[in-house]
N, C-alpha and C positions, 0 to 999 in steps of 0.2 A: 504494500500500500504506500501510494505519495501523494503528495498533494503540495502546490504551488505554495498554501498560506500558513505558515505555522499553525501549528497546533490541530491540524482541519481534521487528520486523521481521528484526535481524542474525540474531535465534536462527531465525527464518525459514528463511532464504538459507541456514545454513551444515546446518541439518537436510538440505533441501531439495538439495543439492550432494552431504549425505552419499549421501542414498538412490541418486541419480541415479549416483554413483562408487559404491556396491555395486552397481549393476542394469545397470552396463557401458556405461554412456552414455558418450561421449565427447567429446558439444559441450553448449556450453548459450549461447542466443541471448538475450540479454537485450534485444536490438532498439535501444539505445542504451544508450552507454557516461555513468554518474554518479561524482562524488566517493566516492555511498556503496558503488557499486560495483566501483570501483578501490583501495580500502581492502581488497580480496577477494580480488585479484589481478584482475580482471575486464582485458580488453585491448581495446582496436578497432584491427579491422584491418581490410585492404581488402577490397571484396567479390570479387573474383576469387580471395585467399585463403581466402574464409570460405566458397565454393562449390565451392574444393579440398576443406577439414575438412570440409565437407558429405558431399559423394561417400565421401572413405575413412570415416567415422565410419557412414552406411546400408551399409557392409559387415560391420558387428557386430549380434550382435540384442543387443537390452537390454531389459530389463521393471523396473516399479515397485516394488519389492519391499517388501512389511513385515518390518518387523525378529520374528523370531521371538525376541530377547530381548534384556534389557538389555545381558549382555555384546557383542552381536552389533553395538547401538547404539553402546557407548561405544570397541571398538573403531576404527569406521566411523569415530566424529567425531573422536576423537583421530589417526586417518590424515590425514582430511579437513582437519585445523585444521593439522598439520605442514607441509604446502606450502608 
């Protein structure tokens, strides 16, 4: 990932979390753990565990969802940034 304007990637990743936590998602694989992504909370764990999270998390449905408005946005990311 790059982007022309500093930082653009983080604002990236924490949109991108947002949407995924409104649309009921409850893993997110990022295939290797980074500095920039343990600044996030981002964790590795074992794969025996992450094929646990797997199993119970395709017992929820989840979809993509578009924000139908700003409030709906800045709610999401101000939940999203409190963690």
């Amino acid at each position: 990932m790059f982007s022309c304007a500093r930082d653009a990637s983080k604002v990236a990743l924490v949109h991108l979390v947002a949407r995924l936590s409104l649309g009921g998602y409850r893993l997110l694989d990022t295939q290797f753990i980074t500095d920039h992504l343990t600044q996030f909370g981002a964790i590795e764990i074992p794969a025996r565990d992450y094929l646990i999270e797997l199993e119970d998390a395709l017992k929820y449905q989840a979809a993509f969802p578009a924000f139908a408005n700003g409030d709906q946005w800045t709610r999401c990311l101000r939940k999203t940034l409190s963690k």
